[in-house]
C-alpha positions in Angstrom: 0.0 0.0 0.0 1.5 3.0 -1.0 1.6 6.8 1.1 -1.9 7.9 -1.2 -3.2 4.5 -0.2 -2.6 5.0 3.4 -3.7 8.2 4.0 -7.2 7.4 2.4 -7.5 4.4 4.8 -7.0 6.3 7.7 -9.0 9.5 6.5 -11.8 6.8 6.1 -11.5 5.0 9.1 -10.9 8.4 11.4 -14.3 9.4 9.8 -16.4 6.3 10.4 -15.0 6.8 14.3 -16.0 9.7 14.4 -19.8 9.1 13.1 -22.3 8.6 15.9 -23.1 5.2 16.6 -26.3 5.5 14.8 -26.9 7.1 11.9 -29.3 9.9 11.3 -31.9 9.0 8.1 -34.0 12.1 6.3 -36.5 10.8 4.7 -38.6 13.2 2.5 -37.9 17.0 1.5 -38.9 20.2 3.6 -40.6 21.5 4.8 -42.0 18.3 5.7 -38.9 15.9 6.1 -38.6 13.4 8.9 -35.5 12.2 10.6 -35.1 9.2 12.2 -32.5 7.3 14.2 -29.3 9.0 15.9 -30.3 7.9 19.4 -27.9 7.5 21.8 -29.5 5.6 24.9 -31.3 2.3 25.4 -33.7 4.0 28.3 -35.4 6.8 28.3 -34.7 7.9 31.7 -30.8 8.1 30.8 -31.4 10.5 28.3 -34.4 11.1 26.5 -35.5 9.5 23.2 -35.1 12.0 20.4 -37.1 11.5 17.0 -40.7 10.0 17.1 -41.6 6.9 15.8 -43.3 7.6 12.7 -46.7 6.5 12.1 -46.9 5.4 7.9 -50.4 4.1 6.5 -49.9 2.0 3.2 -51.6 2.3 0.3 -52.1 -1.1 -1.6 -50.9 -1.3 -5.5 -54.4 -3.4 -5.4 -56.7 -0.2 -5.2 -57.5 1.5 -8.0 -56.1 5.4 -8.9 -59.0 6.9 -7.4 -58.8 4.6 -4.5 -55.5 5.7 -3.6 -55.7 9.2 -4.1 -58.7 9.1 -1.4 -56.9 6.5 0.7 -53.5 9.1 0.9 -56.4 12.3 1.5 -57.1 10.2 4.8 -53.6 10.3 5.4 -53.0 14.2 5.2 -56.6 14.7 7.6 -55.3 12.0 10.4 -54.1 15.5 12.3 -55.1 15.0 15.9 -54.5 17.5 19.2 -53.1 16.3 22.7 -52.6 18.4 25.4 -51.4 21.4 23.5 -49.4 19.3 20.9 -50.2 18.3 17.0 -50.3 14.6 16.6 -50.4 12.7 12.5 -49.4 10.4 10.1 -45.8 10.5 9.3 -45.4 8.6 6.6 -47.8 7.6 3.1 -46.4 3.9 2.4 -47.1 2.9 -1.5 -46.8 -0.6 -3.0 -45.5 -0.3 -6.4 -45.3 -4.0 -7.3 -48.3 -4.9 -9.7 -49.4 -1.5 -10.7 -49.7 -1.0 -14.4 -47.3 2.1 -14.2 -45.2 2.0 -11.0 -43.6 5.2 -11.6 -47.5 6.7 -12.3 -48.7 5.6 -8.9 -45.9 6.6 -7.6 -46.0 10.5 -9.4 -49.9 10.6 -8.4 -49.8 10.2 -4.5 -46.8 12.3 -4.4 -48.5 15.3 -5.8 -51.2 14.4 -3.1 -49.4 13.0 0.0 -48.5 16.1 2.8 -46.3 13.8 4.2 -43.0 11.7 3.1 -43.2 8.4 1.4 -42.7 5.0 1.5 -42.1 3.3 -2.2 -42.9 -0.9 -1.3 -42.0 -3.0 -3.5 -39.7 -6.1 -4.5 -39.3 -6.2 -7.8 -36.1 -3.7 -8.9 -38.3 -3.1 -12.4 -41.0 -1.8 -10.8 -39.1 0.3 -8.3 -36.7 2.1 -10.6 -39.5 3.8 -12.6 -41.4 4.7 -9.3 -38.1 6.2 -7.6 -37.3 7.9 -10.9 -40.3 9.8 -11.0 -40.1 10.9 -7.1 -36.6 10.7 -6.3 -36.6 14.8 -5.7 -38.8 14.0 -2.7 -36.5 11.9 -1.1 -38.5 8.6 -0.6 -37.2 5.5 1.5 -36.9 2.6 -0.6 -38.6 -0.8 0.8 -37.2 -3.0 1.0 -34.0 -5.0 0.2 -33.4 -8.7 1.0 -30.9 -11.4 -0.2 -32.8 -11.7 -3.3 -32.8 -7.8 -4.9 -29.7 -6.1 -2.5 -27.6 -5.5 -5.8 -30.3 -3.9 -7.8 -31.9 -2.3 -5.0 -28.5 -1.2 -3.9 -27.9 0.5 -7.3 -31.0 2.0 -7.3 -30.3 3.9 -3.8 -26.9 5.0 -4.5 -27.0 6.0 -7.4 -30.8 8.7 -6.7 -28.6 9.2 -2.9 -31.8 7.4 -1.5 -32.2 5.8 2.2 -32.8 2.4 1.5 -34.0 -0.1 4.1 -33.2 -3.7 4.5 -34.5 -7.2 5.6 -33.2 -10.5 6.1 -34.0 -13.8 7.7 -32.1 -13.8 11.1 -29.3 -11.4 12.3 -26.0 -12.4 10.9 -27.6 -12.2 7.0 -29.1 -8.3 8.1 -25.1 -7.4 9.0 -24.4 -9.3 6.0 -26.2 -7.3 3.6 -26.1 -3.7 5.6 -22.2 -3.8 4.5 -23.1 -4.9 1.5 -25.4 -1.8 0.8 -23.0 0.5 2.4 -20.0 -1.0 0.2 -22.2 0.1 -2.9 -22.2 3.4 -1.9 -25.9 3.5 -0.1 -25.2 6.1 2.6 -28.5 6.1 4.3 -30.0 2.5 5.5 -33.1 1.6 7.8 -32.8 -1.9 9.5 -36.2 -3.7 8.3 -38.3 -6.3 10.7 -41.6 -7.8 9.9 -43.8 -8.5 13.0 -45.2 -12.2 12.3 -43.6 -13.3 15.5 -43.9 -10.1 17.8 -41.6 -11.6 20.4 -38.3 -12.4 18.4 -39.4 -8.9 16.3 -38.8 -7.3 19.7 -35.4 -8.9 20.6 -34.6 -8.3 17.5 -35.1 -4.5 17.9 -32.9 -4.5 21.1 -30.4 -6.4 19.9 -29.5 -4.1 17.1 -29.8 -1.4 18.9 -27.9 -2.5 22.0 -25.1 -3.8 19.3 -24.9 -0.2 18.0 -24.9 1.5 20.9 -22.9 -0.5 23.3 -20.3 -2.0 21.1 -20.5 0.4 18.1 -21.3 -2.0 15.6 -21.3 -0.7 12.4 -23.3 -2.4 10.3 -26.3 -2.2 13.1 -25.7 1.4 13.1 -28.6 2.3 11.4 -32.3 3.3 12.9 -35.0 0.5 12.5 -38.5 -0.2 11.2 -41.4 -2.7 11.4 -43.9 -3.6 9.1 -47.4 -4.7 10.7 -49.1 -8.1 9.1 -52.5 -8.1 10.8 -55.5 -9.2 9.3 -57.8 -7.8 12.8 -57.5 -4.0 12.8 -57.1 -4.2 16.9 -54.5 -6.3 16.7 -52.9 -4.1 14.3 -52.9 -1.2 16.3 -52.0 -3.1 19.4 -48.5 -4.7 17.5 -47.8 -1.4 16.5 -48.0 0.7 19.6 -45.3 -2.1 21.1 -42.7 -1.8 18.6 -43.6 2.4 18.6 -42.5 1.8 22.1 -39.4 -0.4 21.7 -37.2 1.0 19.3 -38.8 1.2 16.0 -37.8 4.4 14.1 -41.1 3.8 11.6 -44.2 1.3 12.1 -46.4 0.2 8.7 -49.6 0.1 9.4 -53.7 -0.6 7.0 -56.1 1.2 8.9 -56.0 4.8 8.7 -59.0 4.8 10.6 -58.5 7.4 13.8 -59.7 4.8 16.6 -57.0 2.9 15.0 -54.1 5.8 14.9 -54.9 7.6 17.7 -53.7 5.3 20.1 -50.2 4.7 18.1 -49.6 8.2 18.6 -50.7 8.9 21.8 -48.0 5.9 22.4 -45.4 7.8 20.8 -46.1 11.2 22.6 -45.6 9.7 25.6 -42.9 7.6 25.0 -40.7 10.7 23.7 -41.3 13.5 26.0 -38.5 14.0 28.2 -39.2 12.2 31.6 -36.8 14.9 33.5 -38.5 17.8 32.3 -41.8 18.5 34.1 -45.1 18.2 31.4 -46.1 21.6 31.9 -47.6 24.9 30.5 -47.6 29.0 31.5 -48.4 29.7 34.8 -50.8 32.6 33.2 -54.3 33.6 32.8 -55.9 31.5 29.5 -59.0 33.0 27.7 -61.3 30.0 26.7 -63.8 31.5 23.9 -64.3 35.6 24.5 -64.8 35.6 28.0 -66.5 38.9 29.3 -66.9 40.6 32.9 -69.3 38.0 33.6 -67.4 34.7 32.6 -66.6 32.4 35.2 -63.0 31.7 36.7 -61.6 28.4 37.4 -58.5 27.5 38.8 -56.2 24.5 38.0 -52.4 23.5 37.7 -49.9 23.4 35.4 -49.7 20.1 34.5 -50.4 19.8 31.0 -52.3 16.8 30.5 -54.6 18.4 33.6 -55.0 22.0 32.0 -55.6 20.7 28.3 -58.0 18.7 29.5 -59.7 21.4 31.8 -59.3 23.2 28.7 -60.8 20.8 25.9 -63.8 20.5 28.5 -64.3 24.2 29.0 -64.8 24.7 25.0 -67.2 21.0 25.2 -69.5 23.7 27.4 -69.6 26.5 25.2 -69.3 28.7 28.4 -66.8 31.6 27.9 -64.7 31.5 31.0 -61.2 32.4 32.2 -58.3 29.9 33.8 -56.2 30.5 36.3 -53.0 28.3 35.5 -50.8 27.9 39.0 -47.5 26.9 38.8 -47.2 23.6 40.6 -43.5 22.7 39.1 -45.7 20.5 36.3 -47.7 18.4 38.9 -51.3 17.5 38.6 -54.0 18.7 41.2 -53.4 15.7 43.9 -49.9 15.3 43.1 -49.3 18.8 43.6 -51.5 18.9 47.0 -49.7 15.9 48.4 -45.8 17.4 47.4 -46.5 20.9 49.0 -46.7 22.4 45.6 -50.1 24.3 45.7 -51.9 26.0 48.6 -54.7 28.4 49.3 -52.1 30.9 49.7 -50.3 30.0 46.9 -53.6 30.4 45.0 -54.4 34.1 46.5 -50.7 34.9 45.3 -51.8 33.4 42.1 -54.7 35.5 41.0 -53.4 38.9 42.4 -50.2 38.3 40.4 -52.4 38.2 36.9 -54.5 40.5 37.9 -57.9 38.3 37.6 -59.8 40.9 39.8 -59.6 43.3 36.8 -61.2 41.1 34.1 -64.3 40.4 36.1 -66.5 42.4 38.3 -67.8 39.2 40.3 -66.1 37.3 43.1 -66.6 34.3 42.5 -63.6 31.2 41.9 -64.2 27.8 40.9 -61.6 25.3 42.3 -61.0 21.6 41.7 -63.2 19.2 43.6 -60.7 17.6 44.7 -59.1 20.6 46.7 -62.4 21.7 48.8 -60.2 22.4 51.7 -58.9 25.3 50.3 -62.6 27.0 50.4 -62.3 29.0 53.6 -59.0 30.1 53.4 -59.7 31.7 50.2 -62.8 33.2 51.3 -61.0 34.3 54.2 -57.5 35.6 52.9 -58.6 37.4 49.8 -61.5 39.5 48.1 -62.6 36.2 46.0 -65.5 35.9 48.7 -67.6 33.6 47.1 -65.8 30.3 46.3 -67.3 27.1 44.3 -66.1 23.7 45.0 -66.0 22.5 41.1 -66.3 18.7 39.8 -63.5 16.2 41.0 -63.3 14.8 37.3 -63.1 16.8 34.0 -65.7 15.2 32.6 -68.4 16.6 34.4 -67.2 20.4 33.7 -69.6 20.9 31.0 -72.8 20.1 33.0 -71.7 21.9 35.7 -70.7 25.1 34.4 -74.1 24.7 31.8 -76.3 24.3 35.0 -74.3 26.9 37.3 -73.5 29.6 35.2 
């Protein structure tokens, strides 16, 4: 090996040391691009997890145009709201094997989809055409297996594609991920189907604990599952487990919400950051247009507890104002119980924003589970007329409808 020779070697090898120990995949174009992988811990409580699972619905080569294009127009509305945050699809998943014109399907759901895509497919005829017509929007090829790697491999390095991968145990999936990278694919997603959920799972944490714990580089990669379900519940079920254990990207049928909601909700929790308190504004919220006349109610700043206050406030169709005390992100008994919220600390609370001045009543609705705080409020500030609310959300809307 000559000097030239040498120097390249070690520029190469200083540079794949220097790469995290899992790579980060972009998969479509902004302003709507999704990254996935680059984690660096196998518990969340270490360090939290940091790119969602996404969520991608396929659309089967089997329905017709029309089909399709209403199937992917389900995809772009499955936009959901959680305690303050935007919840949807990530990803529109389209079978190209066995359409008449692979690279037509392929052109006609990307000019629909809002979200990136997912070209399926085996057959390397049918998915060059379909990546040649979309490659500008950056779609991630699925998937290679023992049987297509070299022409599937081509096709990927040579439109700078992600491209994942599959194989039937372990040692063939290292196998073919250097192969792919020795071709000159850059970007790679570790495939795993999900007809036997256990070894699917082991098989998530073994790569992951291989990349992470003894930087194995041909594991480096983030991974995805593909749900085989005939029951719709089961479906969901499956793919709210491997949402929660590793997977960078679950496939999915049902784009029906009942079906999607509870993935998401899965992933929401599953990536927030369990050191940082949940919490919103301690400030004074306007639900509807609240006049002089609206009711106040007080609650913490929790904010599964305030959304939900919140989403039942609107579900009365009573203007009113909330009062939003800083309990350092606990809820209503968890903040009681830790010395986080008191009658005091309420009084404070209102003075501080200045409720007094957008109402020219007295009274204050607190949570029903806090009716010891009644008197003292009655007692300690001008709020002289105090109403013990509902213990449970729920029961907000009758409530305010019959006391208001």
């Amino acid at each position: 090996m000559n000097g030239l020779e040498s120097l390249t070697v070690s520029q190469a090898e200083l540079s794949d040391a220097s790469t995290p120990p899992m790579k980060l995949v972009k998969i479509g174009k902004e302003p709507n691009q999704i990254e996935i992988g680059q984690e660096t811990v196998m518990f969340r409580h270490e360090e939290k997890f940091h790119r969602p699972c996404g969520i991608a619905v396929r659309v089967p080569a089997s329905l017709s145009n029309d089909e399709a294009v209403a199937k992917t127009e389900k995809i772009n509305g499955s936009v959901f709201e959680r305690v303050g945050e935007t919840l949807k699809v990530g990803f529109c998943a389209v079978e190209v094997d066995g359409c008449d014109d692979p690279g037509a399907r392929a052109k006609t759901i990307a000019d629909k989809s809002k979200v990136p895509m997912i070209l399926i497919g085996k057959n390397a005829s049918d998915m060059k055409p379909a990546c040649d017509t979309v490659k500008d929007s950056r779609p991630l090829i699925y998937k290679a297996d023992a049987s297509n790697i070299d022409g599937y491999a081509e096709i990927a390095a040579s439109m700078k594609l992600p491209l994942a991968i599959s194989a039937n145990n372990l040692e063939e999936l290292a196998d073919l991920s250097k192969k792919a990278k020795d071709k000159g694919v850059e970007d790679i997603v570790l495939a795993f189907g999900s007809e036997n959920m256990g070894e699917t799972i082991r098989n998530l944490t073994t790569t992951r604990r291989a990349a992470l714990k003894k930087n194995f580089k041909p594991f480096g990669f983030p991974s995805m599952v593909e749900i085989t379900s005939d029951n719709a519940v089961d479906e969901a079920v499956i793919a709210s487990a491997f949402a929660a254990k590793y997977a960078g990207i679950v496939i999915v049928d049902n784009v029906q919400p009942w079906g999607l909601l509870p993935q998401m909700v899965i992933v929401q929790n599953i990536y927030t950051d369990p050191q940082v308190p949940n919490a919103v504004e301690s400030k004074i919220y306007e639900v509807g247009n609240p006049d002089e006349n609206s009711p106040v109610i007080f609650t913490t700043n929790f904010s599964l507890t305030y959304f939900t206050v919140e989403a039942e406030v609107e579900r009365s169709k009573v203007p009113a104002y909330i009062c939003v005390v800083d309990t350092e992100g606990l809820g209503v008994l968890n903040a009681y119980a830790g010395d986080k919220i008191s009658a005091d600390k309420v009084v404070k609370t209102l003075n501080e924003q200045k409720v007094a001045e957008k109402v020219k009543h007295r009274k204050l609705i607190i949570p029903g589970l806090l009716p010891i705080f009644r008197a003292e409020i009655e007692d300690t500030s001008e709020w002289k007329e105090v109403i013990i609310g509902p213990e449970n959300a729920r029961e907000i809307p009758a409530f305010l409808t019959s006391s208001w």
